[in-house]
N, C-alpha and C positions, 0 to 999 in steps of 0.2 A: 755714351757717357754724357753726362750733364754736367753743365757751366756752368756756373755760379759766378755772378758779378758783386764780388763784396762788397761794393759800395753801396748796394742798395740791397742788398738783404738786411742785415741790421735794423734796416727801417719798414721792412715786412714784416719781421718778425714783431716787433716789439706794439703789435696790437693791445685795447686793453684785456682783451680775453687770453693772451698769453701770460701776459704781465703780473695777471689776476692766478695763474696755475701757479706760476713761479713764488708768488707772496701766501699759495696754500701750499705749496711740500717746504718752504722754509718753517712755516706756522706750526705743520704737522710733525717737521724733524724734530722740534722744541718741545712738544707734547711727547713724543715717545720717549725724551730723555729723560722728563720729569717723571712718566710710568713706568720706567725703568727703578730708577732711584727710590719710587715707593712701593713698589711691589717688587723687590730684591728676589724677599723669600717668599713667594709664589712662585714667581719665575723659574727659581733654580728647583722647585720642587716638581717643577711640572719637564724644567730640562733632565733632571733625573729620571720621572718617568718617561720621558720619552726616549730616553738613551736605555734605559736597564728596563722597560716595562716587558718589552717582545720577547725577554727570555725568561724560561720559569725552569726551576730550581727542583728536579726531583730529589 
């Protein structure tokens, strides 16, 4: 089992190469909200086919 001294992880972690990951999936959650919100009806046409496509209707 591994020990972790919290007083000094915190300040391992917080490189700026982590810093830098953290400030791009914030960036990127912001972005899919907004392609969310403009491609509504795409999205739901494409969730339709993918929900009803697999089955065909003799």
């Amino acid at each position: 089992m591994r020990l972790f001294d919290y007083n000094e992880s915190p300040l391992a972690l917080l490189t700026p190469d982590v810093v830098s990951m953290v400030a791009d999936i914030h960036e990127h959650k912001g972005r899919q909200g907004l392609f969310i919100e403009a491609h509504a009806d795409a999205l739901k046409h494409q969730t339709h086919l993918r929900r009803y496509g697999g089955t065909t209707i003799r």
